[in-house]
ZATORRO-221448 format. One line per 5 residues: number of its first residue (from 1); for each residue x, y, z of C-alpha. Coordinates in Angstrom, 3 decimals, always signed. Layout:
# residues N
NUM = X Y Z  ...
END
This chain:
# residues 308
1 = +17.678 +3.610 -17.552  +21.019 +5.818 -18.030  +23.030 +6.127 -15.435  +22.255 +9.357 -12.974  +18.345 +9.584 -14.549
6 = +15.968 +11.059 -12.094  +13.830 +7.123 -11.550  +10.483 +6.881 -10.512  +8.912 +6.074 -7.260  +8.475 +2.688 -5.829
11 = +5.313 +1.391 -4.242  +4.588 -1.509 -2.912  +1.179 -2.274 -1.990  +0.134 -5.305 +0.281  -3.913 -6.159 +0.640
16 = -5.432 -8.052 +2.594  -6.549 -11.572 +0.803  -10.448 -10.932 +0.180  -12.191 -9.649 -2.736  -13.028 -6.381 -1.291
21 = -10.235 -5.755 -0.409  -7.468 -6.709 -3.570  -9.830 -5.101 -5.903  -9.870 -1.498 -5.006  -6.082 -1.926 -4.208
26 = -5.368 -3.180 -7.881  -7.409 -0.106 -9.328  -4.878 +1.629 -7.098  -1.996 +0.055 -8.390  -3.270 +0.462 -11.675
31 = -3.830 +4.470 -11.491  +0.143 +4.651 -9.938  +1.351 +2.663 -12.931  -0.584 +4.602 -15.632  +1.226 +7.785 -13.914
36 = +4.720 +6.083 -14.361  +5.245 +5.192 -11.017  +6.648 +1.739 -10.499  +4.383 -0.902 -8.446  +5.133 -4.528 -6.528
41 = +1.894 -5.688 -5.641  +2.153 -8.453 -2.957  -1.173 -10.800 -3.748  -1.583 -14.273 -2.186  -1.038 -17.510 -3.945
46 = -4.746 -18.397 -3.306  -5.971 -14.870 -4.861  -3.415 -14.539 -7.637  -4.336 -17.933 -8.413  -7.856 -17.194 -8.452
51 = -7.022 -13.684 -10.969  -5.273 -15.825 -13.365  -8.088 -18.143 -13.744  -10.930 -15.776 -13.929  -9.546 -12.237 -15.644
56 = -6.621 -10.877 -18.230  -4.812 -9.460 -14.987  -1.377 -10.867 -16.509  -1.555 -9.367 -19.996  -3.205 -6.296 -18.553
61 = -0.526 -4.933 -15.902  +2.298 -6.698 -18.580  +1.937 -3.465 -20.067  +3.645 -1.793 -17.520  +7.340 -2.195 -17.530
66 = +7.537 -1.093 -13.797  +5.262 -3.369 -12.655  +5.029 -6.867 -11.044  +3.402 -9.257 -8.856  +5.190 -10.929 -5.669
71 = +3.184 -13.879 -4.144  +2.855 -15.359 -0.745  +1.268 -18.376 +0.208  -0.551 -17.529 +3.343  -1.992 -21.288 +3.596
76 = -5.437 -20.556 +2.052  -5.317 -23.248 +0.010  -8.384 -22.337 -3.081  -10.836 -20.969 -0.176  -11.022 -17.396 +1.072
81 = -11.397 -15.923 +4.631  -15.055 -15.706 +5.615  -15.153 -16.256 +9.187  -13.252 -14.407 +12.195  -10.966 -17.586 +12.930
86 = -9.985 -17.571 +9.204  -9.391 -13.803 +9.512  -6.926 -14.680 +12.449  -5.244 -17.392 +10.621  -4.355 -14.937 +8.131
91 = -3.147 -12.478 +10.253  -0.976 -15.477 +12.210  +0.718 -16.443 +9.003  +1.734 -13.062 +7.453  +3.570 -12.619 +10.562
96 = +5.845 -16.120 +9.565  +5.523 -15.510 +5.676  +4.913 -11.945 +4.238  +7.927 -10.756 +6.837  +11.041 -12.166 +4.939
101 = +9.544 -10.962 +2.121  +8.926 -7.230 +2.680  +12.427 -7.374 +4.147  +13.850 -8.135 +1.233  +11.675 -6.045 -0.713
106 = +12.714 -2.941 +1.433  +16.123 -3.967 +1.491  +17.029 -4.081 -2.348  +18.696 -1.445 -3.851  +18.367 -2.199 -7.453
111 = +15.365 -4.539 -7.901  +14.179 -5.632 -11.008  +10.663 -5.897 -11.891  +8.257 -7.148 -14.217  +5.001 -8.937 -14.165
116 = +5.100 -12.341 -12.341  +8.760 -11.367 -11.492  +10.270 -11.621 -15.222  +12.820 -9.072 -15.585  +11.590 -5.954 -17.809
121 = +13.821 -3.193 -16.145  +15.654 -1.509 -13.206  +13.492 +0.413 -10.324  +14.655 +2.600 -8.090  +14.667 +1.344 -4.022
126 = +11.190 +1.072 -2.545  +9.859 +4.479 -1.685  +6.750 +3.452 +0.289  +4.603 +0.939 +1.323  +0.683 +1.296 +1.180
131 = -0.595 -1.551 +3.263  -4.136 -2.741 +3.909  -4.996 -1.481 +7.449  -5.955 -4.678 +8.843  -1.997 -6.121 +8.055
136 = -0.205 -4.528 +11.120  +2.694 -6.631 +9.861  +3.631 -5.162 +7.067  +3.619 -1.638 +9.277  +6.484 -2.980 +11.725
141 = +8.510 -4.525 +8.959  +8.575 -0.786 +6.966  +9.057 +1.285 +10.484  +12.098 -1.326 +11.080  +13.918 -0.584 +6.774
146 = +12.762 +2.994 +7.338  +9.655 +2.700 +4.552  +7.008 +5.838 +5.261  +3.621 +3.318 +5.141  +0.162 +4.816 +4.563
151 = -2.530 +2.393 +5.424  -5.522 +2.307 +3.170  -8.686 +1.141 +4.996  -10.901 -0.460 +1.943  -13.865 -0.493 +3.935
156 = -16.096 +2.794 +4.631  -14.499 +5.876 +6.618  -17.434 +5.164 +8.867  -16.629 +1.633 +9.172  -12.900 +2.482 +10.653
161 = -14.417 +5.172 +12.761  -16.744 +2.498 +14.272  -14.098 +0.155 +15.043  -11.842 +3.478 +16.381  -13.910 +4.646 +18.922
166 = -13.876 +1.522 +20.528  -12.209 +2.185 +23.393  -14.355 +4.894 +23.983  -17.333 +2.825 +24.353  -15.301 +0.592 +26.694
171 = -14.717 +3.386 +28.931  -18.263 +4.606 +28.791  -19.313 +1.046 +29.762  -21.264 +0.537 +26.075  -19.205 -2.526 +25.653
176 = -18.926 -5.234 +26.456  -22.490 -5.504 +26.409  -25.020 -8.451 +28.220  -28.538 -9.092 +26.537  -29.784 -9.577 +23.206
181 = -31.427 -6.297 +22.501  -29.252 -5.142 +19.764  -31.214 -2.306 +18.657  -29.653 -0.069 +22.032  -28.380 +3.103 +20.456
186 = -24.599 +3.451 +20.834  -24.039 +7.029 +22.267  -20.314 +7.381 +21.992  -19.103 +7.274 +18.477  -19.326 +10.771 +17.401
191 = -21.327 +11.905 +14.574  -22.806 +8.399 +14.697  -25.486 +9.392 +18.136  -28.855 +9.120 +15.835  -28.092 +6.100 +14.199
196 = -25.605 +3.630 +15.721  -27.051 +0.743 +17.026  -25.581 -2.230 +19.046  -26.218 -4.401 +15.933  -24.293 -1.766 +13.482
201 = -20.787 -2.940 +15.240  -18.489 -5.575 +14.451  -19.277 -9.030 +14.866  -16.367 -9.736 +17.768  -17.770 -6.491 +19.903
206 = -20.463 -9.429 +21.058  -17.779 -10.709 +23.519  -18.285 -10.954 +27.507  -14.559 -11.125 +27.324  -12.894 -7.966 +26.252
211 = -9.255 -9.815 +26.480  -10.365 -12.354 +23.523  -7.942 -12.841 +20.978  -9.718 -11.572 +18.273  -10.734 -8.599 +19.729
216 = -7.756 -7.550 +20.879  -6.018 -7.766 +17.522  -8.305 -6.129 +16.033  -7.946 -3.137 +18.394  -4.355 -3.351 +17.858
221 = -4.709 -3.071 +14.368  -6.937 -0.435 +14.235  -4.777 +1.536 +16.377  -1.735 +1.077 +15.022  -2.748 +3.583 +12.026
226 = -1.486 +6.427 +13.898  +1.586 +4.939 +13.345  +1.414 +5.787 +9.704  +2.174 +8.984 +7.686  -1.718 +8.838 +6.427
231 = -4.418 +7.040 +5.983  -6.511 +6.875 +2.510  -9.865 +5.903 +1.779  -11.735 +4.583 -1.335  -14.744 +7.548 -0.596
236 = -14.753 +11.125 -0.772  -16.222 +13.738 +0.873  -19.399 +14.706 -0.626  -20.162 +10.617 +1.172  -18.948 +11.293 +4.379
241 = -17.649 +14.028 +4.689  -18.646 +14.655 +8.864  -17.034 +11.601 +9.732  -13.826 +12.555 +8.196  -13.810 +15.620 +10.098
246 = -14.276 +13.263 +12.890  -11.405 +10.971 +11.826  -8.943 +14.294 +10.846  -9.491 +15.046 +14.484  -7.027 +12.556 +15.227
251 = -5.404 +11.501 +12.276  -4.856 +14.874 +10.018  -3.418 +13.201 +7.367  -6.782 +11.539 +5.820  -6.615 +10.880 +1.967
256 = -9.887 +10.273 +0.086  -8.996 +8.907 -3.257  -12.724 +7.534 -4.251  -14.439 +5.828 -5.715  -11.559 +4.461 -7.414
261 = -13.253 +2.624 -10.112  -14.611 +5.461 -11.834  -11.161 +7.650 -11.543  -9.839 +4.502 -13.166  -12.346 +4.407 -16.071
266 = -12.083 +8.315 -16.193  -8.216 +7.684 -16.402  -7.840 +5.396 -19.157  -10.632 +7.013 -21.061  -9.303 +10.342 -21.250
271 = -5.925 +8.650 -22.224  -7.004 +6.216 -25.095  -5.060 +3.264 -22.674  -8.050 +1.101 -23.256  -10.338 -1.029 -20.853
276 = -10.019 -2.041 -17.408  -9.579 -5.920 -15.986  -12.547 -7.762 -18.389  -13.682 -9.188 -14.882  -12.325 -8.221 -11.217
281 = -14.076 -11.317 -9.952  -12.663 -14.051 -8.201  -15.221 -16.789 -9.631  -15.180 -17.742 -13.515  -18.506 -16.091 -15.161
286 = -20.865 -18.328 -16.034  -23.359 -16.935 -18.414  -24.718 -19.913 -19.751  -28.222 -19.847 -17.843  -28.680 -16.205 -19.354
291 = -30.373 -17.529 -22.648  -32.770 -19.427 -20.785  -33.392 -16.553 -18.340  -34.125 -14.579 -21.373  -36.856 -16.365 -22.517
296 = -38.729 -16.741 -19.137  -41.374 -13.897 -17.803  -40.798 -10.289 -17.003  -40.423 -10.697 -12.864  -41.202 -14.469 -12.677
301 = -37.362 -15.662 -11.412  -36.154 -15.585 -8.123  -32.266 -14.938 -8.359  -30.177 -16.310 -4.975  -26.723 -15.011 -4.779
306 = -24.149 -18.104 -3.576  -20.497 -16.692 -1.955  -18.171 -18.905 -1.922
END
C-alpha cells in the first residue's frame, strides 16, 4: 500500500466455538471482506480444525488479501460444547487464552495478514471488534486498547430478550421457580405475555439457587451488552420486529443484518464472485447411503438425526 493511502478498516470478529454460532459470523466476515474491509477472524483450534477437514474455507477466504484466521486452543480437544458445564469451561479458558491474544491484536500498529497468518499485505490498526455476545472477555480486553466492540447475539432477538428480562422476573418473584409445572405463563417479559411459558426459558433458569455459577455468568454476560456501541442480529424486522422495539427501548443502537445467508448469496451473485463455502458443516458429508435411499419406497424410511 503507498505510503499516506487512505487503508481500510479492520475487524476482528471473535465467535463463540459452536456451529451456530461460527457460521453466521463467517458469512459476516465474508460480506466485510467482499466490501474491502480487512478481517481477523479468531476461530478455535477444535473448529478451525473441524473447517479444514470438512469445507474449502482455506482456498475460499485465500482470496482475500486482507483476510486471515488467528486460532486459539480453548482445550476442546475434537468435541464441541453441548452441555452448560462445557459452556462454562469455555468461557473459563478464553479468560487465560483468547486475552493475550486480542491484546496483541489491538495493540499492533502495522499487522500483517493473510489466511492462516501467511503474510499477503499491510492492514491498517484494528478498528473494531465484533464479538459473540456470550464472550464477555473479549468486551473488557477492547474497552481496556480503546476498540469500540459491537456484540452480535447469533441466536433470535427474542432469545436475548428472554434471557434480558431476567432480572425482571426475579424481582416479580417468576424466578426462581419450585414445581414442575412448566407450562405457567411468564408475565414479565414484554411483548412475550401470550406466549412465554416457564418451559420457553433457558435451561439454568431451573435453579433453586439464583447465586449458581452458571447463572450468574450468564446474567453477566447478557448484561454486559450495554457496554457496547450496538448490538446486531442475524433477523430483521419484518421477523420480529415488536421485540426489537422492545430491545431499542434500552439498547438504541440495534442492528439487524439478516438473514445473512441469503445477503451473502445475493452478494456474490450480483457480483459474479462465485459460490459460497461448498459445506458450512462441521461433520464430513457422507452421501454414500443416498443411492440406496433412492431406490427404497416413497415415505417408507425413518431418518434419525445424530449431533455430535
Amino acid at each position: 500500500m503507498e505510503q499516506g493511502a487512505r487503508q481500510p478498516p479492520h475487524v476482528v470478529i471473535f465467535p463463540f466455538p459452536a456451529l451456530g454460532h461460527v457460521h453466521p459470523m463467517l458469512n459476516l466476515a465474508e460480506l466485510l471482506s467482499l466490501s474491502g474491509i480487512h478481517v481477523t477472524f479468531i476461530n478455535a483450534l477444535s473448529i478451525h480444525n473441524r473447517l479444514l477437514r470438512c469445507t474449502d474455507i482455506q482456498s475460499h477466504f485465500g482470496r482475500f488479501p486482507g483476510f486471515r484466521f488467528k486460532t486459539i486452543n480453548l482445550g476442546l480437544g475434537d468435541g464441541l460444547p453441548h452441555t452448560s458445564d462445557d459452556i462454562m469451561a469455555v468461557l473459563k479458558s478464553s479468560r487465560t487464552t483468547a486475552k493475550p491474544l486480542l491484546k496483541e491484536l489491538f495493540h499492533l500498529d502495522n499487522c500483517k495478514l493473510g489466511t492462516s497468518d501467511e503474510v499477503i499485505g499491510q492492514v491498517s490498526p484494528v478498528t473494531c471488534l465484533i464479538s459473540d455476545g456470550i464472550l464477555s472477555i473479549a468486551l473488557e480486553v477492547a474497552e481496556d486498547c480503546g476498540i469500540p466492540t459491537f456484540h452480535f447475539r447469533t441466536s433470535s432477538a427474542s432469545s436475548f430478550w428472554a434471557y434480558y428480562c431476567i432480572p425482571q422476573l426475579i424481582h416479580a418473584g417468576e424466578l426462581p421457580f419450585s414445581g414442575n409445572d412448566l407450562d405457567t405463563p411468564i408475565a414479565n417479559v414484554k411483548g412475550m405475555e401470550s406466549f412465554l411459558r416457564r418451559r420457553d426459558l433457558p435451561s439454568f433458569c431451573r435453579v433453586d439457587n439464583l447465586g449458581e455459577g452458571a447463572f450468574k455468568c450468564v446474567m453477566s454476560v447478557t448484561l454486559s451488552t450495554l457496554r457496547t456501541k450496538g448490538l446486531i442480529f442475524n433477523t430483521f424486522e419484518g421477523l420480529e420486529g415488536p421485540i426489537l422495539d422492545q430491545i431499542r427501548v434500552d439498547i438504541p443502537n440495534v442492528y439487524t443484518i439478516g438473514p445473512l445467508h441469503a445477503h451473502l448469496k445475493n452478494k456474490l451473485a450480483s457480483e459474479s464472485k462465485g459460490k459460497s463455502i461448498s459445506s458450512n458443516g462441521l461433520w464430513k458429508e457422507d452421501r454414500s447411503c443416498l443411492k440406496w435411499l433412492d431406490e427404497q419406497p416413497s415415505r417408507s424410511v425413518l431418518l434419525k438425526l445424530v449431533n455430535d
